[in-house]
C-alpha positions in Angstrom: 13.7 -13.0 -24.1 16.7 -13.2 -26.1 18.6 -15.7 -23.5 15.5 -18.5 -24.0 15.4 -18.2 -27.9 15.7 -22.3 -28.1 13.4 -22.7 -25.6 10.5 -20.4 -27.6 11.6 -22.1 -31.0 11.4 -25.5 -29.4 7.6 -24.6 -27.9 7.2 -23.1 -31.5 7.9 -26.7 -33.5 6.1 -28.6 -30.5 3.5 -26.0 -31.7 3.1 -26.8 -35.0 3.8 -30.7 -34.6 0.8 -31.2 -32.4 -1.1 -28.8 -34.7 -0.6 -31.2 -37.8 -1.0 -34.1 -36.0 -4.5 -33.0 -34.7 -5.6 -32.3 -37.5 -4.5 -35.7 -39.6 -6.1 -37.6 -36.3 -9.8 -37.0 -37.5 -8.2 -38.6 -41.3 -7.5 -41.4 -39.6 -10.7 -41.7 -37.9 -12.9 -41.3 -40.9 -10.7 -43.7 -42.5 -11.9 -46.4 -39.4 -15.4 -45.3 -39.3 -15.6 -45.8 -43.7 -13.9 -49.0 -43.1 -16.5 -50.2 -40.5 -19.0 -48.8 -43.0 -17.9 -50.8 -45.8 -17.5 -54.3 -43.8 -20.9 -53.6 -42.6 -22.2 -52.8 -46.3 -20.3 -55.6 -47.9 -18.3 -53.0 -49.8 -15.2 -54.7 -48.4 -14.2 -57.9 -47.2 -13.9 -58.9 -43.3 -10.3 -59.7 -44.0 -9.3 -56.5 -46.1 -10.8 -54.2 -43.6 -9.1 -56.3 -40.5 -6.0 -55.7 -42.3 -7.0 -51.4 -42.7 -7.6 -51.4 -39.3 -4.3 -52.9 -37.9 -2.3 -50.1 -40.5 -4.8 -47.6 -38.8 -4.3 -48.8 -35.4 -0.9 -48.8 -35.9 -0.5 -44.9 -37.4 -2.9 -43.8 -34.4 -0.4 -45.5 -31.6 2.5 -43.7 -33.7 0.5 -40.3 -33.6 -0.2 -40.8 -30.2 3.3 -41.8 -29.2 4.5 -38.4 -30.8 1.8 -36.5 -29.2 3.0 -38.0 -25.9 6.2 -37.3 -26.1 5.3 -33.7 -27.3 3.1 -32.9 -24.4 6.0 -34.0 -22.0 8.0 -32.0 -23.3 6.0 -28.9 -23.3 4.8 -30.1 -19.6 8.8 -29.0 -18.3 10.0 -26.3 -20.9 6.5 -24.0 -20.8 7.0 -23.9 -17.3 10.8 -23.2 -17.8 10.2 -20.4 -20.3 7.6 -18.9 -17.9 9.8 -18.7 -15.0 13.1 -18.0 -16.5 10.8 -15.3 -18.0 10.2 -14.2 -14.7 13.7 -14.5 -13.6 15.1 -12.4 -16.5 12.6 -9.6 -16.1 12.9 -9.1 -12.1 16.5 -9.2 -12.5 15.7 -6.1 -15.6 13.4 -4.5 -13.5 16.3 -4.8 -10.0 19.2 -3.9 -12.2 17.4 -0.5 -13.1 16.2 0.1 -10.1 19.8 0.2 -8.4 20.7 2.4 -11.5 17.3 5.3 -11.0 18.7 8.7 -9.5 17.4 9.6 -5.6 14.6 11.7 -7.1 12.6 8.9 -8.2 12.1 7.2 -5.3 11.4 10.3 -3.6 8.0 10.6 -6.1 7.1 7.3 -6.2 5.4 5.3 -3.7 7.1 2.0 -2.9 4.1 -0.4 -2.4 2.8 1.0 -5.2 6.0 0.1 -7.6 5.9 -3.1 -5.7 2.1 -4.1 -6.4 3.4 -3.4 -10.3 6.4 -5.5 -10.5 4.8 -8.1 -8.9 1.7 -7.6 -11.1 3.6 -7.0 -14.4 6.0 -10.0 -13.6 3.5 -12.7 -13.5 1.1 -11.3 -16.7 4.1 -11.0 -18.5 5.6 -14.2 -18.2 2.2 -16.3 -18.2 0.9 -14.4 -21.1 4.3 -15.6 -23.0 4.2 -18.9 -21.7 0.1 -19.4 -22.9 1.1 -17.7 -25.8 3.9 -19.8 -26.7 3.0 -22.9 -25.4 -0.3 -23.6 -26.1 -2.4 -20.7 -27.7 0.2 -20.7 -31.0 -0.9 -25.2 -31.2 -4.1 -24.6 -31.0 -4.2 -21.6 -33.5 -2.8 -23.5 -36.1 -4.7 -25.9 -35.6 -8.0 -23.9 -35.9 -6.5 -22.4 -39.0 -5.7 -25.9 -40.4 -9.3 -26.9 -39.5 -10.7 -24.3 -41.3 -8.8 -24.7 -44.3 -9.8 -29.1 -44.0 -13.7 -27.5 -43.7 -13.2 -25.8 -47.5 -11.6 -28.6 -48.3 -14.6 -31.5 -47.7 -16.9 -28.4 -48.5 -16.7 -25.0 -49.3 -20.2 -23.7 -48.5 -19.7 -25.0 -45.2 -16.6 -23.7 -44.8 -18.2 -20.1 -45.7 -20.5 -20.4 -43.1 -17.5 -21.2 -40.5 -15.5 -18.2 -42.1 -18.7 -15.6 -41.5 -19.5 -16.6 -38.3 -15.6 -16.3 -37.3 -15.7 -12.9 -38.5 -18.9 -12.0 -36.4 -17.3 -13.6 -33.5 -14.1 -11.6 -33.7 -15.9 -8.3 -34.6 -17.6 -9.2 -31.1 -14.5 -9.6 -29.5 -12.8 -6.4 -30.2 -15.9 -4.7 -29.1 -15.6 -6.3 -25.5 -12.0 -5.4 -25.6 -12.7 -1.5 -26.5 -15.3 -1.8 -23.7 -13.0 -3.4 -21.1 -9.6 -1.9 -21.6 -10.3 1.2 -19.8 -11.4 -0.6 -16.9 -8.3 -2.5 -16.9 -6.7 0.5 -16.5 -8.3 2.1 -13.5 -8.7 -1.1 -11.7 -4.7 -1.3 -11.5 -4.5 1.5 -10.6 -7.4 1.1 -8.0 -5.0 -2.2 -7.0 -1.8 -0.4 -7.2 -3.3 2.0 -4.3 -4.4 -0.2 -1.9 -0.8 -2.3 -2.3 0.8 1.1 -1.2 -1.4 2.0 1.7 -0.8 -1.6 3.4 3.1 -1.1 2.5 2.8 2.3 4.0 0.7 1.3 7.3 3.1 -1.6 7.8 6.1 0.5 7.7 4.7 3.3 9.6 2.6 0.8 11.9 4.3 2.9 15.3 3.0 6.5 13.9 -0.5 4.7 13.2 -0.7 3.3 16.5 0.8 6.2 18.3 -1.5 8.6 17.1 -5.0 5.8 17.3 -5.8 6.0 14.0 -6.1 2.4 13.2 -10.0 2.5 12.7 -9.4 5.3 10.2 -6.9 3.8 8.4 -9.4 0.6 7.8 -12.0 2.9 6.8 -9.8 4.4 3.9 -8.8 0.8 3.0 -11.9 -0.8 2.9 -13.8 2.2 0.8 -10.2 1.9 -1.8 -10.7 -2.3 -1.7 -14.6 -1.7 -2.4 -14.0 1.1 -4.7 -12.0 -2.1 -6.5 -14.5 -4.6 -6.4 -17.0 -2.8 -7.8 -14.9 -1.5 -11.2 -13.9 -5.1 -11.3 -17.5 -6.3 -10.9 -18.6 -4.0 -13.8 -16.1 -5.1 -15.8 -17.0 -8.8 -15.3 -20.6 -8.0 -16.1 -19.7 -6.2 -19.2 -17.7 -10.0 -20.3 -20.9 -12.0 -19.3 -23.1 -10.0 -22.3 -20.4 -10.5 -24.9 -19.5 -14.2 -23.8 -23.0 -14.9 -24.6 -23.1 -13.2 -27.9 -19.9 -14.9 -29.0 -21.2 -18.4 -27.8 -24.4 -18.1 -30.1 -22.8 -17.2 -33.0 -20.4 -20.4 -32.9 -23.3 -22.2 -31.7 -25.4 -21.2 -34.6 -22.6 -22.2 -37.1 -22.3 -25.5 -35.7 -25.9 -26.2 -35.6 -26.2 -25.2 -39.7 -23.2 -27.5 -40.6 -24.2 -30.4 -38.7 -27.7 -30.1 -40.3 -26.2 -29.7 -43.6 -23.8 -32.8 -43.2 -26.9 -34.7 -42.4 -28.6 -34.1 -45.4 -25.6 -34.7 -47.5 -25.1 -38.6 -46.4 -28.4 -38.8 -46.6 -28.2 -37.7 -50.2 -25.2 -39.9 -50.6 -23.0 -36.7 -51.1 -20.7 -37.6 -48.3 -19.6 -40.4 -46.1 -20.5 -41.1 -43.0 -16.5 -40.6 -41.7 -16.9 -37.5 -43.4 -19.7 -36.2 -41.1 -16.8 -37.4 -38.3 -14.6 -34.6 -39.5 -17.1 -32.2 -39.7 -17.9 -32.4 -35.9 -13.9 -32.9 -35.2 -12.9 -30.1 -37.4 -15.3 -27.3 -36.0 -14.8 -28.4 -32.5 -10.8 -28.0 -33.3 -12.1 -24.3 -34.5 -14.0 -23.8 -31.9 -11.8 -24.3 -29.0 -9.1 -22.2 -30.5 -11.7 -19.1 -30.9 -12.8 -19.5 -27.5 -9.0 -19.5 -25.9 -8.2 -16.8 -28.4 -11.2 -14.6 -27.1 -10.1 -15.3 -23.5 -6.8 -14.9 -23.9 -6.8 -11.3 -26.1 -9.5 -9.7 -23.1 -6.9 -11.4 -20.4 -4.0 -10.3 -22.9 -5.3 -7.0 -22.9 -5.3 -6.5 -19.1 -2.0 -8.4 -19.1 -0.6 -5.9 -21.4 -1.7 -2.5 -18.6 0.6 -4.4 -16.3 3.1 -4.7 -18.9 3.1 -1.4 -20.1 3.6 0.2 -16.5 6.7 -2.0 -16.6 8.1 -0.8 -20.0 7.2 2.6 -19.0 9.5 2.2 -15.7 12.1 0.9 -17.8 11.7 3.8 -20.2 12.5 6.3 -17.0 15.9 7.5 -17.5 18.0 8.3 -14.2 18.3 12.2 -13.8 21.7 11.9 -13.0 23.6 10.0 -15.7 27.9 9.9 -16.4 28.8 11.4 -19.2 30.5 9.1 -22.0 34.0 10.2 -20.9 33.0 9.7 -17.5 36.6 9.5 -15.4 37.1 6.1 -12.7 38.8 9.0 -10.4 40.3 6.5 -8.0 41.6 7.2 -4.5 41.4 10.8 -3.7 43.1 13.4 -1.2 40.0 15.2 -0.3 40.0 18.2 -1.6 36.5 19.9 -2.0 35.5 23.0 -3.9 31.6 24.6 -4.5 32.1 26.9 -6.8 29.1 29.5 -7.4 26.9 26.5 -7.1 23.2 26.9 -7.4 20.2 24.3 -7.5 16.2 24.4 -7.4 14.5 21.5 -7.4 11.7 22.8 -9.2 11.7 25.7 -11.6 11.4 29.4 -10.1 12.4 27.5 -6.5 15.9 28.1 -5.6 17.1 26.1 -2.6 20.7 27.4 -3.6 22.4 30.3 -4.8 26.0 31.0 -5.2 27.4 28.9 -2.6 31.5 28.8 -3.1 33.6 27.4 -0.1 36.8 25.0 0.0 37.1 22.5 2.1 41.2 21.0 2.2 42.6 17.6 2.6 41.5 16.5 5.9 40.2 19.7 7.1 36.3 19.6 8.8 33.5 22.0 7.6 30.6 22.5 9.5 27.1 24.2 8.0 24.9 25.1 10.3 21.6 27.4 10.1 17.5 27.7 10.3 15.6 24.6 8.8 14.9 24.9 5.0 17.9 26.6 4.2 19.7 23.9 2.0 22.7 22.4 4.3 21.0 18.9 3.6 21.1 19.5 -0.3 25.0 20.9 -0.2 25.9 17.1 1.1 23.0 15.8 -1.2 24.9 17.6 -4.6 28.7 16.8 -3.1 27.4 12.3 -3.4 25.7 14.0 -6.3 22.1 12.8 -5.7 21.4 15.7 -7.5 23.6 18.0 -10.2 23.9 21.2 -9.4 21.9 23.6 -11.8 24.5 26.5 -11.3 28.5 26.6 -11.1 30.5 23.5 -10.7 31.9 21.1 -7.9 35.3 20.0 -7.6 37.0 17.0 -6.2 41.0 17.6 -6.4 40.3 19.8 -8.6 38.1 17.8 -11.0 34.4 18.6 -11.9 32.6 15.9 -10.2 30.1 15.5 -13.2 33.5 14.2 -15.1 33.8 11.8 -12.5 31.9 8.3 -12.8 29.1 8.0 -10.0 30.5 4.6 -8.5 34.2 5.7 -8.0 33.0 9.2 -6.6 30.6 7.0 -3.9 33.0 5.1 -3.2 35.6 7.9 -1.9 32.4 9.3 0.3 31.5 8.1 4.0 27.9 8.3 5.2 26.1 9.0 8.4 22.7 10.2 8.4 20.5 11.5 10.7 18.4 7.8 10.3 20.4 5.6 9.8 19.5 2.7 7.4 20.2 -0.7 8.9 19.6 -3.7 6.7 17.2 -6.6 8.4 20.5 -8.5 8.3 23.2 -10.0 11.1 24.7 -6.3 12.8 28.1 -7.5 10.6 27.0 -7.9 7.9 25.6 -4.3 8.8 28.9 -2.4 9.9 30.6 -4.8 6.7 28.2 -3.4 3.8 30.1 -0.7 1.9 33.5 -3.2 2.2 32.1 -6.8 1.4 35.7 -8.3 1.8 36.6 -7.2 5.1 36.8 -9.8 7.6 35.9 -9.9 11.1 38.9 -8.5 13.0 38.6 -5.4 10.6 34.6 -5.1 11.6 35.2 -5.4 15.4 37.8 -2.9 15.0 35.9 -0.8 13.5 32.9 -1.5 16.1 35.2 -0.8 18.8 36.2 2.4 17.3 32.3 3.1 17.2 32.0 2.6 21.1 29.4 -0.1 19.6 31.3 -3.3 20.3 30.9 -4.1 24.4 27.1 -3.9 23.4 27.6 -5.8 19.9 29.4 -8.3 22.7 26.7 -8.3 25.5 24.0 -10.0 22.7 23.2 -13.5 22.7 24.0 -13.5 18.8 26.9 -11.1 19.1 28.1 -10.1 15.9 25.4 -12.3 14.3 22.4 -10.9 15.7 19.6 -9.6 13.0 19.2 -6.1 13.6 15.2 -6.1 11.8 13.5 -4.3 9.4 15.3 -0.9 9.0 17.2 -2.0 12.2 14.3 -1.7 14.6 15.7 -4.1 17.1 18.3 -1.4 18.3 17.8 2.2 19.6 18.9 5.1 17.6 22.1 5.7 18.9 22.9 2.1 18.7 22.3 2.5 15.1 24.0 5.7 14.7 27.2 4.1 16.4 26.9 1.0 13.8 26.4 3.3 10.7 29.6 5.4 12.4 31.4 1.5 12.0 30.3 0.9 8.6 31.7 4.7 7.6 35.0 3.3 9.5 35.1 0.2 8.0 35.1 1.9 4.3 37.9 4.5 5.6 37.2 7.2 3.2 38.7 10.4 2.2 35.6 12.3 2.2 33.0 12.1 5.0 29.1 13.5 5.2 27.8 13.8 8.7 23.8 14.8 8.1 22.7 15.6 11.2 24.3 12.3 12.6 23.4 13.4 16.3 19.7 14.8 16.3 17.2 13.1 18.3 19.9 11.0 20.9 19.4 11.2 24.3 22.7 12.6 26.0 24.8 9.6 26.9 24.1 8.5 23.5 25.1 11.5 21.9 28.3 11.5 24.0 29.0 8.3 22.7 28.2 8.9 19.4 29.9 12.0 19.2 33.2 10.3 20.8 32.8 8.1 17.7 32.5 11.0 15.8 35.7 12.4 16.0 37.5 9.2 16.1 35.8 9.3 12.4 36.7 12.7 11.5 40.4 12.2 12.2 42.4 12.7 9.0 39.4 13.1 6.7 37.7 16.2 5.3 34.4 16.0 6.5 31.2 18.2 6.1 29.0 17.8 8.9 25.5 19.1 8.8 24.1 20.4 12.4 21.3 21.6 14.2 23.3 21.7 17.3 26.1 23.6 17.4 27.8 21.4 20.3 28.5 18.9 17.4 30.2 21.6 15.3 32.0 23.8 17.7 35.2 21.8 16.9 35.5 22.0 13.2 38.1 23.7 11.5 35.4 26.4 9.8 31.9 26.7 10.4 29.8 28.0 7.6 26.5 29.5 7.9 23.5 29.1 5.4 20.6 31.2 5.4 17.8 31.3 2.9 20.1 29.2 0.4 23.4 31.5 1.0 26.4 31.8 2.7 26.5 34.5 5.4 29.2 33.9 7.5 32.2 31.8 7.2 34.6 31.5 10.4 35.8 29.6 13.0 32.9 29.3 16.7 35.2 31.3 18.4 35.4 34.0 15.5 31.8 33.8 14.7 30.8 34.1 18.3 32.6 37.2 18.3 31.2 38.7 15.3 27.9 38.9 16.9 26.1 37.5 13.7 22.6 34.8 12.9 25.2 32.1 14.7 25.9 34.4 17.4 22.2 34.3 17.8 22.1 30.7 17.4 24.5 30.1 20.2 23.1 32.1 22.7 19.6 30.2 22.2 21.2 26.7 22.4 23.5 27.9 25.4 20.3 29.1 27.3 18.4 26.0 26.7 20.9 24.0 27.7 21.4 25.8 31.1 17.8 25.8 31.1 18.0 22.2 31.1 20.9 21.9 33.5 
């Protein structure tokens, strides 16, 4: 909130202005209704109390000029301190997100952290904005009020005082009642948010498989699971809300009858009884908005705290405070006795050491489950390595700041992630400031631009949500681009070829090794046609290394890729 300080103490004197001019309004009103009084009596001449009332007339139009102007005011800059409150926090909540290691996301549902932003973000910044702009007038105002009440009269402020106590007692009760249920309804909320983000993402599987009526079924007994907390919570509110509105009921109905006996009496005057009724009312309303606004505060405050407890999550992966910008690098990559579980007592890796030179391509290959993906996972560093070190020209990759490290690695996965933007802005993602004769280039390279060509949009065509427009090997061929465009040293291929059809795959693999060409590159393959060219071919069973050759040499040896080969070979003359 620091950046809308002026706004808050602006709100804040707005606050108390209106605050001390509500409560010298009713002054003035006594002051007309004595005057009348006295006229009427013959306590005071027509002329002297025409004269009172122009002065009064006059201070009221001055009072409510001010209030005017102050209510105008607050009209443009609550609004502003509630949305730049929103602003501030989405851009908090963005900002860490970009910063949280892979392993978070791959916990946490996405619809779920979506339904809690969104949540968190609008409590958050209404609460402020009630808080600021209106609840703090109206609180010193009721304070004011009370203080005015002992004032006139003390027993009846006593009365006021008691019945405030009751009335808050009552309040914390509902709230200790409530909160719990605040609590599991989010969480109730946050559920459903995630099943519709996950249906709608995964909308082909759901349909492929005709399990829409079961899907509804599990979302409808979720949404009336939700109804029916928030129902009981609602009915718990109704009981207290009635208590509470007795109680200040009953303290209203004591004063007043006290007032009246007291003009009666002659003790006070009838503009006096006129601030009794203003003054009580100007407690009232305050106590009313405060109860309202500490049960809805409360269950703005859940939301809250599931955003400060995001905020409190610390990225796995961090630099280190002497973290080095490494710079361009030559490419040459060293595991050294690296091993990594990603839970305790699980080891996914053990002892893996292999050296990969400037420009050279390395190839791991082996069952399922055996770690090749968390070897390219570890080199991006996605994950530290638990065991023995990684080096990049000779430098331990944990020395190395995240961004400049990234940036010296290329990318092609095995689904590759489009953007739902125009297919160049696509291909020109990881280089922002290359310009169009670079990205048809690098298209062309990609045996991706004749097809880029042959759209009515061309290069401008929106590609969809996760790039659902184009077929897989169209969007392998633009994420080979984008890796082209960037022209790194380093290169990842995870299983860039899987699931393509074969004149795709002979596309994409002639892209391939127009990629490859003068990088050192780790490709990750299920298929050993895709690695058979590669300088050395590595093979990883059960998180180890148990070969290490060239195919020829490895073919020869008569080992698990042996094995391998002949499978692959026979299914593919199978096939042929």
């Amino acid at each position: 909130m620091k950046p809308l300080k002026w706004v808050i103490i602006l709100l804040s004197f707005l606050a108390i202005l209106e605050s001390v001019l509500g409560v010298v309004t009713p002054l003035v009103y006594k002051v007309i209704v004595n005057n009348i009084t006295n006229i009427v009596s013959g306590a005071l001449t027509k002329d002297a109390g025409i004269r009172n009332m122009i002065y009064v007339t006059i201070l009221l139009l001055l009072i409510f000029a001010v209030t005017t102007i102050s209510y105008i005011l607050k009209s443009y800059y609550g609004p502003k301190l509630e949305v730049q409150t929103q602003r501030l926090i989405r851009e908090r909540i963005f900002n860490h997100l970009t910063e949280l290691s892979v392993d978070f996301y791959e916990k946490e549902r996405v619809g779920s952290l979506m339904s809690k932003f969104n949540r968190g973000i609008s409590r958050g910044s209404s609460l402020m904005s009630q808080i600021v702009n209106w609840l703090a007038s109206q609180l010193l105002t009721g304070i004011f009020s009370m203080v005015m009440i002992f004032v006139i009269d003390w027993q009846a402020g006593l009365i006021v005082l008691g019945c405030t106590f009751i009335y808050l007692f009552n309040t914390s009760r509902l709230v200790k009642k409530v909160n719990p249920l605040h609590k599991a309804i989010n969480k109730k909320y946050d559920s459903i948010s995630g099943q519709i983000f996950e249906v709608a993402s995964g909308i082909h599987t759901v349909k492929s498989f005709a399990q829409e009526d079961n899907e509804t079924l599990s979302f409808v007994k979720r949404n009336s699971s939700w109804v029916d907390m928030s129902l009981e919570r609602a009915k718990k509110r109704a009981v207290y809300v009635l208590g509470r509105h007795t109680i200040i009921d009953f303290a209203g109905v004591v004063i007043m009858v006290m007032a009246g006996f007291k003009a009666l009496n002659g003790q006070i005057t009838p503009g006096d009884i006129v601030l009794y009724v203003t003054y009580i009312r100007y407690i009232i309303w305050p106590l009313s908005n405060l109860t309202w606004l500490y049960d809805d505060g409360q269950e703005a405050m859940r939301s809250i705290e599931d955003i400060f407890e995001f905020l409190e999550t610390k990225p796995s992966v961090q630099d280190t405070k002497n973290a080095e910008n490494i710079g361009k690098v030559s490419g040459n990559i060293e595991f050294s006795n690296v091993g990594f579980s990603y839970r305790e007592q699980t080891k996914v890796l053990d002892k893996i050491s292999f050296i990969a030179k400037p420009g050279e391509s390395i190839a791991l290959v082996g069952p399922s489950g055996t770690g090749k993906s968390t070897i390219a996972k570890l080199l991006i560093r996605f994950y530290d390595a638990t065991e023995g070190k990684i080096l990049i020209d000779g430098k331990d990759i944990r020395n190395i700041t995240q961004k400049s490290l990234r940036k010296n690695i290329g990318v092609v996965q095995q689904e590759a992630m489009l953007f739902n933007q125009s297919i160049k802005k696509n291909i020109g993602y990881g280089t922002p400031s290359a310009k169009i004769k670079d990205i048809e280039r690098a298209a062309k390279a990609a045996n991706i631009h004749d097809f880029i060509m042959g759209l009515p949009e061309g290069y401008n065509t929106l590609v969809g949500e996760r790039g659902i427009k184009l077929s897989g090997g169209e969007k392998q061929r633009v994420a080979i681009a984008r890796a082209l465009l960037k022209n790194p040293p380093i290169l990842i291929l995870d299983e860039a070829t899987s699931h393509l059809d074969s004149k795709s795959e002979q596309l994409v693999q002639e892209a391939i090794w127009r990629l490859i060409e003068g990088r050192t590159t780790v490709i990750i393959a299920h298929r050993l046609a895709t690695v058979m060219k590669a300088d050395k071919i590595i093979v990883i069973q059960k998180g180890k290394i148990i070969e290490e050759d060239t195919h020829e040499e490895l073919v020869a040896a008569g080992g698990l890729y042996e094995e391998l080969f002949k499978i692959q070979s026979g299914a593919m003359l199978s096939e042929d």
